[in-house]
VOPAGU-2260 file (C-alpha; in pm, 1 decimal, decimal comma):
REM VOPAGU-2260
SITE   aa  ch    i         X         Y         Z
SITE  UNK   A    0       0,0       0,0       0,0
SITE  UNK   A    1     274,9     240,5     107,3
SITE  UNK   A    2     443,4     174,6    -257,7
SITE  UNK   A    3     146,2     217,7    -459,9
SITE  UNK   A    4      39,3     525,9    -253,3
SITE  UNK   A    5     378,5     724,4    -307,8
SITE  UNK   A    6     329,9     623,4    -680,8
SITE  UNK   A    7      -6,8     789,7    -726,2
SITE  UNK   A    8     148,3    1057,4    -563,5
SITE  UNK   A    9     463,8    1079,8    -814,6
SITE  UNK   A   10     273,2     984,6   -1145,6
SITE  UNK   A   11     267,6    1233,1   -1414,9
SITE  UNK   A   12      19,8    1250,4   -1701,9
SITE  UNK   A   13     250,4    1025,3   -1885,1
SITE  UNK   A   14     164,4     678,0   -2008,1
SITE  UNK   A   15     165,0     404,4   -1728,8
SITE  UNK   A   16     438,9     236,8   -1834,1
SITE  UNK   A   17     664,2     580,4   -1818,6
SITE  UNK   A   18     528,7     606,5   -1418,2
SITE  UNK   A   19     642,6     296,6   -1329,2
SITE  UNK   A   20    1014,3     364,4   -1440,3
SITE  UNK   A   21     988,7     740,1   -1267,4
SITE  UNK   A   22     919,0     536,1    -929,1
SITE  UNK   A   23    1129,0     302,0   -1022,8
SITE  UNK   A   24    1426,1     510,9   -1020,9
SITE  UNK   A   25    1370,8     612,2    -642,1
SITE  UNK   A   26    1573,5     378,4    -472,0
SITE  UNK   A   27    1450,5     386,5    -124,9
SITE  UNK   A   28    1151,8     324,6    -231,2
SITE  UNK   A   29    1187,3     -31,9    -345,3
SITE  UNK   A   30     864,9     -33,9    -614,6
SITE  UNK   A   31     884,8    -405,4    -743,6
SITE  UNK   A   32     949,1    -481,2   -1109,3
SITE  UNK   A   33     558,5    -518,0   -1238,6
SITE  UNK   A   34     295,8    -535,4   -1477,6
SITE  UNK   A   35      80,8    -234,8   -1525,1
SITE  UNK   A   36    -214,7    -461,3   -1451,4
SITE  UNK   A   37     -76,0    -561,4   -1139,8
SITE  UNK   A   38     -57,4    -169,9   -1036,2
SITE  UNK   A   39    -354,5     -68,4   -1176,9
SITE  UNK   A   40    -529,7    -324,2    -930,8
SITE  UNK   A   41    -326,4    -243,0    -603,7
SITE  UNK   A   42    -465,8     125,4    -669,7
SITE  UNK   A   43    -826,4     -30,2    -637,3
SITE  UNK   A   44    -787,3    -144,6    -322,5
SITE  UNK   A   45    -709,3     222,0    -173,5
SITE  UNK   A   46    -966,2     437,6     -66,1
SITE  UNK   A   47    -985,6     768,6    -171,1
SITE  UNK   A   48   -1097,7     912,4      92,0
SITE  UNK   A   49    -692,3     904,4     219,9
SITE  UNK   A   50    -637,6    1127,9      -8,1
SITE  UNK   A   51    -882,9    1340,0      75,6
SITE  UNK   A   52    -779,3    1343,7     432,5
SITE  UNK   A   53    -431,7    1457,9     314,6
SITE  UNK   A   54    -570,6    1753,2     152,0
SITE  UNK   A   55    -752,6    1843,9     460,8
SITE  UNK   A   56    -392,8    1786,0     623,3
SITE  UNK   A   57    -314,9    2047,3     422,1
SITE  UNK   A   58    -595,7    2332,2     466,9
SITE  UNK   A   59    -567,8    2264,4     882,0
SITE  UNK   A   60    -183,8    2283,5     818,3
SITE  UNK   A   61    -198,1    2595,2     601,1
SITE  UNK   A   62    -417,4    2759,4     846,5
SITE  UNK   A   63    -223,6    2673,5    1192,2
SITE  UNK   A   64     103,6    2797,3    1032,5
SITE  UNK   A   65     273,8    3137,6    1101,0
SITE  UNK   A   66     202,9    3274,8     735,6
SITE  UNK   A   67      23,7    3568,2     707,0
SITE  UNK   A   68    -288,9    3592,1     627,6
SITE  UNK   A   69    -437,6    3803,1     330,0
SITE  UNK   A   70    -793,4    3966,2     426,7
SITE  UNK   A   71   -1006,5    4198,8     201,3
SITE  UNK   A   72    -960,3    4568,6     368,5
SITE  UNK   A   73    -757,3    4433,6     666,9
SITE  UNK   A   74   -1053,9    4292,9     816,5
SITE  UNK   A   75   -1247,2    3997,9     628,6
SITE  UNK   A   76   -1185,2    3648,9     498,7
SITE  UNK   A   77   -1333,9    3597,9     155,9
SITE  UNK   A   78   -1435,4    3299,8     -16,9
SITE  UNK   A   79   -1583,2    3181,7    -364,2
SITE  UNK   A   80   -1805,7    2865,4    -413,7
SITE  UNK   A   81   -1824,4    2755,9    -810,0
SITE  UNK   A   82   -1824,7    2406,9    -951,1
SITE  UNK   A   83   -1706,1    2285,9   -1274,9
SITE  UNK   A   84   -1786,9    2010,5   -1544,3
SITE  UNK   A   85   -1519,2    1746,5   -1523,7
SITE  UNK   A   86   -1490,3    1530,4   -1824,7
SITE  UNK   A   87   -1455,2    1152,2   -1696,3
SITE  UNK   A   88   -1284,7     847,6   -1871,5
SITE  UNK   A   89   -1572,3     628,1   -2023,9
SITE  UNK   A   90   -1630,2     319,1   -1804,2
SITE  UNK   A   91   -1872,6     119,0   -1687,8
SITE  UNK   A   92   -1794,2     261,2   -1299,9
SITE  UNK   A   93   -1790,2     586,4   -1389,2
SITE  UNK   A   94   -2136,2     506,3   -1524,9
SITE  UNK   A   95   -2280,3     392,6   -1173,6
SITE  UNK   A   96   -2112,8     612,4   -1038,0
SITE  UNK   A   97   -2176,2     965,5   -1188,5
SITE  UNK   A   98   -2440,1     854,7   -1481,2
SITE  UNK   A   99   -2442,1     825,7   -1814,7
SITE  UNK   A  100   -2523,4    1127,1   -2038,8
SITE  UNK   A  101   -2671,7    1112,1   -2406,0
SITE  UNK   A  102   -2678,2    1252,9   -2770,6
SITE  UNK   A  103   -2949,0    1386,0   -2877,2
SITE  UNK   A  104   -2802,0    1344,9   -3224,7
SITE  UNK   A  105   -2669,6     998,5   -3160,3
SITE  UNK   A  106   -2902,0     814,4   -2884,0
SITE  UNK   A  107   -2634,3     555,5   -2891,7
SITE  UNK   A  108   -2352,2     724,7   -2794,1
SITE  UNK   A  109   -2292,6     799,4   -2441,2
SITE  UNK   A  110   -2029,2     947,7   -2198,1
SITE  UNK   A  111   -1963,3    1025,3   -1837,1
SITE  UNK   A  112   -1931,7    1349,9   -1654,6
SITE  UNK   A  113   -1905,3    1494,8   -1290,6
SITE  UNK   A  114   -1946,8    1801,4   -1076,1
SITE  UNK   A  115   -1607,0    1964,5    -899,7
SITE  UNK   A  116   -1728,5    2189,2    -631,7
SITE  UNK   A  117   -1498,0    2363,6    -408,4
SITE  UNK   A  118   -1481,9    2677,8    -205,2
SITE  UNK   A  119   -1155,3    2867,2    -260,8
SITE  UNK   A  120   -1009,8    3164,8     -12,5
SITE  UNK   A  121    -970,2    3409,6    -295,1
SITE  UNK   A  122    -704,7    3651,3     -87,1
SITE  UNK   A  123    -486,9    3315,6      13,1
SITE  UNK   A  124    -501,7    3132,5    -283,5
SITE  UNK   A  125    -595,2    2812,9    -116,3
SITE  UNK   A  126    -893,2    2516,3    -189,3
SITE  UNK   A  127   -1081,2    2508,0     144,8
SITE  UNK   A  128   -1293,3    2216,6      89,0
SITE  UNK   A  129   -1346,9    1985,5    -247,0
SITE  UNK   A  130   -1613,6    1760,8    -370,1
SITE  UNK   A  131   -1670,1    1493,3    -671,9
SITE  UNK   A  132   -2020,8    1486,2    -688,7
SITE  UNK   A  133   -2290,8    1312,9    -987,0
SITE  UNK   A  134   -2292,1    1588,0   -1297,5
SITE  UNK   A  135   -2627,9    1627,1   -1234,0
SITE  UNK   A  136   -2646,4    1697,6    -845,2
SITE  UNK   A  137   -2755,2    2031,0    -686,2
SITE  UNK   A  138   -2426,5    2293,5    -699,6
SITE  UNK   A  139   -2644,8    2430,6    -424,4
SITE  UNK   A  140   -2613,3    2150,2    -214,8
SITE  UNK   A  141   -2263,8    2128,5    -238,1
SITE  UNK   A  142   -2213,4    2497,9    -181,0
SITE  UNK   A  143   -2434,7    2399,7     152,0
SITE  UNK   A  144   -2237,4    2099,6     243,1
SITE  UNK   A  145   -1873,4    2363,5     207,3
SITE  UNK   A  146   -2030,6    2591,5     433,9
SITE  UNK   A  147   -2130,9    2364,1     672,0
SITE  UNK   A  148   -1771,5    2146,2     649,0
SITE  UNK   A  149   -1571,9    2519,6     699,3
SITE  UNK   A  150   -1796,6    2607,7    1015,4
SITE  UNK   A  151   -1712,6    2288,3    1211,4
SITE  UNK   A  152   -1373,7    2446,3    1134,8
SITE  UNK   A  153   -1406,6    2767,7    1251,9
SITE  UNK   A  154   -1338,5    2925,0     917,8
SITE  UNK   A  155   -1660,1    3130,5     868,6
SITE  UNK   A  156   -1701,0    3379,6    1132,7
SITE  UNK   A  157   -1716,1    3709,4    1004,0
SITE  UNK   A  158   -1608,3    3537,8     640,3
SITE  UNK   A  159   -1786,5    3666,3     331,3
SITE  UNK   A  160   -1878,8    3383,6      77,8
SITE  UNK   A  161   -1957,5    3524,1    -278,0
SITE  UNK   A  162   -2132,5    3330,2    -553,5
SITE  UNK   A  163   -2224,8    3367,5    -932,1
SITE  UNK   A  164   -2581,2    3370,3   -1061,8
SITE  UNK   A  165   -2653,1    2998,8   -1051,9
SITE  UNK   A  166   -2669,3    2989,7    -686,9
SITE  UNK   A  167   -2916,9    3205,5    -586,3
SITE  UNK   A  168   -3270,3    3090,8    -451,8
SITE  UNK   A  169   -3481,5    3273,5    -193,7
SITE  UNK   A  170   -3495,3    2956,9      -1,4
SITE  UNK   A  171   -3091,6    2977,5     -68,0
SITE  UNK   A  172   -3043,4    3341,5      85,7
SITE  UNK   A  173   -3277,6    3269,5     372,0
SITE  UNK   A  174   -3048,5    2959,8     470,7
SITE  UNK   A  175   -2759,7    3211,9     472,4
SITE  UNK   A  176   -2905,9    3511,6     635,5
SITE  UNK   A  177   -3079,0    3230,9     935,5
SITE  UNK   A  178   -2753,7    3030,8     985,3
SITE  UNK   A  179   -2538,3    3408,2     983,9
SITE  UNK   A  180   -2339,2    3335,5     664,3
SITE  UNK   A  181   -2287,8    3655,3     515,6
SITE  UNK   A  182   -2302,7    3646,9     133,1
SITE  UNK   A  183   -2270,2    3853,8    -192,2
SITE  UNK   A  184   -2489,1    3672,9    -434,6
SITE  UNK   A  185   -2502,8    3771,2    -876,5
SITE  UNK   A  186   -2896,1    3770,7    -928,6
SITE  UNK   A  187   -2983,5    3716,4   -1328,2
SITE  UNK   A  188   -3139,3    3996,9   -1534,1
SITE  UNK   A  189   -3540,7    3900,3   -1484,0
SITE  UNK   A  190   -3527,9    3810,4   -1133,7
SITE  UNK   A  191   -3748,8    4036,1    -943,1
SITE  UNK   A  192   -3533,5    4168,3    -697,1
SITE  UNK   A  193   -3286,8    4272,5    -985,0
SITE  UNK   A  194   -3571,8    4474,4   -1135,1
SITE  UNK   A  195   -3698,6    4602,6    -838,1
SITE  UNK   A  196   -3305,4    4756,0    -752,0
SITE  UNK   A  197   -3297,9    5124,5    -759,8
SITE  UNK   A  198   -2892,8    5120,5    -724,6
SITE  UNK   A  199   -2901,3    5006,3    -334,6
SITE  UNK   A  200   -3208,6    4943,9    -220,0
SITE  UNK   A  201   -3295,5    4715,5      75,0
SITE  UNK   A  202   -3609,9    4522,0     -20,1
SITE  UNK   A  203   -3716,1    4187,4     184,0
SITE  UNK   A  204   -3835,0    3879,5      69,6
SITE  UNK   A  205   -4148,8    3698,1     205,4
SITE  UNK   A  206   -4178,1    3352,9     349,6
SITE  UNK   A  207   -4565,5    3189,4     408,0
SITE  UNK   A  208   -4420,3    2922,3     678,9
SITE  UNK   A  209   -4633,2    2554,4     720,3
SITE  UNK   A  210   -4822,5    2611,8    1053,6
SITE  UNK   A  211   -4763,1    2977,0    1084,8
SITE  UNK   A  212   -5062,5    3257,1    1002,6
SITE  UNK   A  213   -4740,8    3556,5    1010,0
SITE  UNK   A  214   -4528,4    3590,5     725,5
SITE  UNK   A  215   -4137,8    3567,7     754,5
SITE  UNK   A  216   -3950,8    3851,6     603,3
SITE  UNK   A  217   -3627,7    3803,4     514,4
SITE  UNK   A  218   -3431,8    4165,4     452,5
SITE  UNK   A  219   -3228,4    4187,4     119,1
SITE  UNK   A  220   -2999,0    4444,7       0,2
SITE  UNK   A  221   -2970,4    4483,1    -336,9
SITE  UNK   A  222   -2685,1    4647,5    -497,7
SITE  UNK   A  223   -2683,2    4746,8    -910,4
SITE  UNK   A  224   -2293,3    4739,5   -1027,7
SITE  UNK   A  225   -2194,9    4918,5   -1342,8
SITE  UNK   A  226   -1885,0    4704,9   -1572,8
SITE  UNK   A  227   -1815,3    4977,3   -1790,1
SITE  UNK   A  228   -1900,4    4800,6   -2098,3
SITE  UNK   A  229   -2254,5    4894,3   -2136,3
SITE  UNK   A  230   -2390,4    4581,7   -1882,2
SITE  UNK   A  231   -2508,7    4622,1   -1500,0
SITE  UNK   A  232   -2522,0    4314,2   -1283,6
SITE  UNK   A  233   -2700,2    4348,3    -972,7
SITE  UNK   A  234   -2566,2    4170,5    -629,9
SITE  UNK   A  235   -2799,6    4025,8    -369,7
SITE  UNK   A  236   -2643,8    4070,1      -8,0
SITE  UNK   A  237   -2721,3    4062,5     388,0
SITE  UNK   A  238   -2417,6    4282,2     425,5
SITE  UNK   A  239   -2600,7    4596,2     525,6
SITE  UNK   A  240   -2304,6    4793,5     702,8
SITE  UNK   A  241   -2333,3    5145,1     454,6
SITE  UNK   A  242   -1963,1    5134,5     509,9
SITE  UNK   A  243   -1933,7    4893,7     225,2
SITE  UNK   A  244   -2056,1    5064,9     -77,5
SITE  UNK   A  245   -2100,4    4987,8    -466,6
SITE  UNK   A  246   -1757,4    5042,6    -551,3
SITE  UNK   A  247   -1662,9    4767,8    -256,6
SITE  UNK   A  248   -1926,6    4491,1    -350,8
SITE  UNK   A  249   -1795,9    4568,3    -731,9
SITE  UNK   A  250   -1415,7    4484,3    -628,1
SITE  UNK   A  251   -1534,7    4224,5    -362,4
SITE  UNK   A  252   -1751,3    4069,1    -672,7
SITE  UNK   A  253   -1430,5    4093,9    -908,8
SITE  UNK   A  254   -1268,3    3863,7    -678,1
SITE  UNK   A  255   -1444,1    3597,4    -773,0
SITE  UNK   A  256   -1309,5    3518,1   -1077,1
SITE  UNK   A  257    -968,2    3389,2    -903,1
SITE  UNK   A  258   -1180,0    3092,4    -862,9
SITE  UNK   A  259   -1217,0    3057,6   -1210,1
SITE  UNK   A  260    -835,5    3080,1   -1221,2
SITE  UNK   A  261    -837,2    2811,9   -1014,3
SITE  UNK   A  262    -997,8    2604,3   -1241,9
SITE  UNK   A  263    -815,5    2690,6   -1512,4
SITE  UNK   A  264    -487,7    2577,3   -1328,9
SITE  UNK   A  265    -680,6    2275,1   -1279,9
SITE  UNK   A  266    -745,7    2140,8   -1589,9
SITE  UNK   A  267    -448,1    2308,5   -1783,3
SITE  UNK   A  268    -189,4    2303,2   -1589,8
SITE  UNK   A  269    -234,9    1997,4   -1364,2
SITE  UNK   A  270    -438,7    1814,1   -1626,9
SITE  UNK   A  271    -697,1    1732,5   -1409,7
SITE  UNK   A  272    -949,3    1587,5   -1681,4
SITE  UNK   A  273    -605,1    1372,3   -1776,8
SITE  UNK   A  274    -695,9    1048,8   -1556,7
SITE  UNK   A  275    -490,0     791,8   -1524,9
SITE  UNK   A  276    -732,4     546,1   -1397,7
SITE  UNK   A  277   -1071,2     468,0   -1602,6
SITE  UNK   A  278   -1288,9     364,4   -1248,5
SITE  UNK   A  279   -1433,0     598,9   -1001,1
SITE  UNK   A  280   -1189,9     498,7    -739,0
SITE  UNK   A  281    -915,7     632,6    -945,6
SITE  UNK   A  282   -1098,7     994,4   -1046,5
SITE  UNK   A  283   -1179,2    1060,9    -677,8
SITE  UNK   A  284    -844,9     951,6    -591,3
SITE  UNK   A  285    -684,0    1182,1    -869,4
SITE  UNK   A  286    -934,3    1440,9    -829,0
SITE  UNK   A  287    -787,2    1514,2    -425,9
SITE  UNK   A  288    -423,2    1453,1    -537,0
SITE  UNK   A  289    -417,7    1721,5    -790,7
SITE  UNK   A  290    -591,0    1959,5    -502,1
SITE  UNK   A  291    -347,7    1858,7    -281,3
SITE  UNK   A  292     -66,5    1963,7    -530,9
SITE  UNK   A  293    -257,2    2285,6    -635,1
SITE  UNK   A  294    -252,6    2368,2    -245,5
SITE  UNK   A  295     123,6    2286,5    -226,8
SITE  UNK   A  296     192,6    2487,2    -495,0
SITE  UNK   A  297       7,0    2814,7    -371,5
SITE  UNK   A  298     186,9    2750,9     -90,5
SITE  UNK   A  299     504,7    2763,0    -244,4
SITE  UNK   A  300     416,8    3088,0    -468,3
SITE  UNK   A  301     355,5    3204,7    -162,8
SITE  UNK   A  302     658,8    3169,0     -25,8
SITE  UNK   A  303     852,5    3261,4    -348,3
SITE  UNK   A  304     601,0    3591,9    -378,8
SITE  UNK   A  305     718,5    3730,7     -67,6
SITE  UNK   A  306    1105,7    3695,3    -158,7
SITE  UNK   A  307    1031,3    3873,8    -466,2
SITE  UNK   A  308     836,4    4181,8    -302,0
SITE  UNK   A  309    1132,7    4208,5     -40,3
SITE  UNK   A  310    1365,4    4209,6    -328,7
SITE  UNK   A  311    1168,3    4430,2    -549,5
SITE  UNK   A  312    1262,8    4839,7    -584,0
SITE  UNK   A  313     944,2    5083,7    -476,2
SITE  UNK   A  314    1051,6    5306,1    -812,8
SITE  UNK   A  315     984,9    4944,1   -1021,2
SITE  UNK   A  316     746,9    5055,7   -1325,4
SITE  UNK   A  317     584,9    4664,9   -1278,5
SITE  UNK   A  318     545,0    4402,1    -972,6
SITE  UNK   A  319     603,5    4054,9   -1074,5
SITE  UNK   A  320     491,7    3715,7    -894,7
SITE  UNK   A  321     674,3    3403,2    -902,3
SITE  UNK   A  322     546,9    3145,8   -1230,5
SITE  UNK   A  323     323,5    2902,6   -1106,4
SITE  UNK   A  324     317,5    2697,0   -1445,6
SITE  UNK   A  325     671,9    2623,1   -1307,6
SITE  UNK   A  326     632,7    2545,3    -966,3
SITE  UNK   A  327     436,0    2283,3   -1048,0
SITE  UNK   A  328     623,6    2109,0   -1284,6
SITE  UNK   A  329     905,6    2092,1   -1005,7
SITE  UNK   A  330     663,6    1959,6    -729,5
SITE  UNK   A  331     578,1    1705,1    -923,3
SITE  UNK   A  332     937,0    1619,6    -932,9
SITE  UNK   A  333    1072,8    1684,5    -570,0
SITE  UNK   A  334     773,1    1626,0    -353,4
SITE  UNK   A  335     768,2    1263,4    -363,0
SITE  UNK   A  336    1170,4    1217,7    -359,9
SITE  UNK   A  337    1194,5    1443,7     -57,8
SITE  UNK   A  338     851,5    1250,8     180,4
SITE  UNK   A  339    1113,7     954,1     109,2
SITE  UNK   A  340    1432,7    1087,5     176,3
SITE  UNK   A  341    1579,6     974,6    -106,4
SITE  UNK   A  342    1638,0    1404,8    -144,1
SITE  UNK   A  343    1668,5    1632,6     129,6
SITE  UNK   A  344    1409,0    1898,4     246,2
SITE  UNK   A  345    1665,7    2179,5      73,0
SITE  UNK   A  346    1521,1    2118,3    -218,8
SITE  UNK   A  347    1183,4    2327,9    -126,8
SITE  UNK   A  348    1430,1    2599,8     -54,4
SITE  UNK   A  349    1612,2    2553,9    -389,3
SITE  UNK   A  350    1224,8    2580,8    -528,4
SITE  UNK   A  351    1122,5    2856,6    -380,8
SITE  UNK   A  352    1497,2    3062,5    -492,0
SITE  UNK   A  353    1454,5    2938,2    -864,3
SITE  UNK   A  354    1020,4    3043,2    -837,4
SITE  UNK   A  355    1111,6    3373,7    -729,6
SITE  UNK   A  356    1411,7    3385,6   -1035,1
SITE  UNK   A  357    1118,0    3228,1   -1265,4
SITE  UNK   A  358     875,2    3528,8   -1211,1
SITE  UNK   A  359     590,1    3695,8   -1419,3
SITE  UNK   A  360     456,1    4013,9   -1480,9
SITE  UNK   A  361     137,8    4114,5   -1293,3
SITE  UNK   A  362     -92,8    4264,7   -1469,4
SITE  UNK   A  363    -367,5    4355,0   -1311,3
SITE  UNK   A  364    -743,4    4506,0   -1428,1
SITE  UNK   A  365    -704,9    4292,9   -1728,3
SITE  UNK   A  366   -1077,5    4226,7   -1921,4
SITE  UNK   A  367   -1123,8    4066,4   -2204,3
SITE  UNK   A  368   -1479,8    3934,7   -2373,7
SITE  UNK   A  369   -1558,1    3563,7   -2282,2
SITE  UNK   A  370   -1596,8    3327,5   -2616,4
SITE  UNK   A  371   -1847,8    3020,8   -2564,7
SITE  UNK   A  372   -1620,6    2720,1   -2790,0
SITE  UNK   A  373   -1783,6    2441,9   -2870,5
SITE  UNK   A  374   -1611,9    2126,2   -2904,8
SITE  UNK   A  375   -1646,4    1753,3   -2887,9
SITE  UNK   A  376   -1429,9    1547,4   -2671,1
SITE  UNK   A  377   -1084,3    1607,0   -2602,2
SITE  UNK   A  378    -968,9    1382,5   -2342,3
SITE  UNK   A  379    -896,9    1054,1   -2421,3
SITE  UNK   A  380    -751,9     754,6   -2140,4
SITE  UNK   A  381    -569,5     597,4   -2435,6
SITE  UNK   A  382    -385,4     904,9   -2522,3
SITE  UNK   A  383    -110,1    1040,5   -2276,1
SITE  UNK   A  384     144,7    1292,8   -2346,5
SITE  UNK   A  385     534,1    1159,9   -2360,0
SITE  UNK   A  386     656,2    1417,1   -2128,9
């Protein structure tokens, strides 16, 4: 188990065979000379949720350590809920275990998707809480169930948790506002509170209880936000403090789309739609690795981000942040190696020196229109990259 463990940990979105020499080559390991069938069915017999609990080993270890911690205005924690389509390997597991979807051109061909949720501290740069869910369950739900796995940790009090258009309900807000989650919420267009805005306007919305003759009113502010390119959205909050105006829920708002980011880093850069394994065991076990290596990673930006602003001259026309396309590449390489000794622990420190040397320009306020591409598949098991 301990063999077969470190080499889910160390594979690569190479081919199989390609893994097994990688581990191979770490001596203290020991990995036996076998058959990719043989490793592909020790795998099965792990469960997934280990992995799992090592990501959660490192949220709890990100947020007990000395670092810093980025809030919005000095005072707030802010985090983003989204999920995302994630394009499965076509098996009969995957199947049972996240359904089947269908052509409607071609009733005979079929495929198998899921829902990523997570909930992502948008000043940190850190996954909270994860979940691999059916592609057709509730992305309410799940935004319920991060809530409710972040307050048994202590991490909401006083947070702010901001969410796209998708999420919002009334029955939705009223769980937040009851349970004293504060929330920014993006209502669509022809929702009546949207029409009813009048820039920032504090309406209420009206709950007819089972076994009650009074009506429940549940206070709303609603807050119209101008882009600048002709469109308004309008934000549904029970932040009431005047202090915050519609500048501040239009930056708070902006942040969101770190999260989407996120994703991005995800499925480009850590192939995440690139499974190994065809069965749900493996895509739930693959799914928490590669959060466990995005976490890592921020991590280590963050570490290579703060040599770089010490470093940096106040009279520089640009500020720069270490590459994260890089730093993951090298994790990928070192982290295994090191958790086995076969290298020592100064190669994070040789990391974060060569991050900080590897750096990008920031550019911040950057817009640009979003395209809508349409495309069949593009992920195939049988394919794998040779590098």
């Amino acid at each position: 188990m301990y063999q077969t463990i470190l080499f889910l940990l160390h594979s690569t979105r190479q081919a199989m065979h390609q893994n097994i020499s990688r581990i191979m080559d770490l001596e203290t390991i020991a990995f036996p000379n076998v058959s990719k069938q043989a490793v592909s069915k020790a795998r099965q017999g792990i469960n997934p949720s280990l992995f799992r609990e090592l990501f959660d080993l490192s949220v709890d270890s990100f947020n007990r350590s000395q670092l810093p911690k980025k809030l919005w205005r000095g005072k707030e924690r802010v985090y983003a809920v989204d999920g995302s389509k994630i394009l499965l390997p076509d098996s009969r597991s995957n199947f049972e275990s996240f359904g089947e979807m269908f052509s409607r051109i071609n009733p005979g061909r079929k495929w198998s998707m899921a829902l990523a949720s997570v909930i992502y501290d948008v000043n940190n740069d850190y996954i909270c809480h994860g979940l691999l869910r059916p592609f057709l369950s509730s992305e309410r739900i799940a935004a319920v169930d991060h809530c409710r796995a972040l307050e048994s940790l202590g991490f909401l009090k006083g947070a702010i948790l901001i969410f796209d258009r998708g999420y919002y309900s009334e029955t939705m807000f009223r769980f937040f506002s009851e349970n004293g989650y504060i929330c920014v919420m993006r209502l669509k267009e022809k929702i009546r509170l949207a029409k009813s805005c009048r820039g920032d306007s504090v309406l209420s919305l009206d709950f007819d209880d089972a076994g009650s003759d009074t009506t429940l009113k549940i206070p709303v502010r609603v807050i119209s936000v101008n882009l600048g390119n002709g469109t308004t959205e309008y934000l549904a909050t029970n932040l009431f403090n005047k202090e915050y105006t519609r500048d501040d829920f239009k930056e708070l708002y902006f942040k969101r789309w770190s999260l989407e980011l996120k994703y991005n880093e995800l499925k480009n850069q850590l192939l995440l739609e690139e499974f190994n394994g065809a069965t749900s065991i493996s895509v739930e076990q693959e799914f928490f690795i590669n959060l466990l290596y995005s976490n890592l990673a921020s991590l280590a930006k963050s570490s290579a981000d703060r040599e770089i602003d010490e470093n940096s001259k106040s009279d520089n026309r640009f500020r720069y942040q270490a590459n994260r396309a890089y730093i993951i590449g090298r994790l990928k390489d070192i982290l295994t190696p090191v958790l086995v000794r076969e290298k020592s622990d100064s190669e994070f420190d040789n990391l974060f020196r060569m991050a900080a040397r590897n750096r990008s320009q920031i550019q911040p306020g950057r817009s640009s229109e979003r395209g809508r591409i349409k495309r069949d598949r593009t992920h195939f098991n049988n394919r794998k990259t040779a590098v």
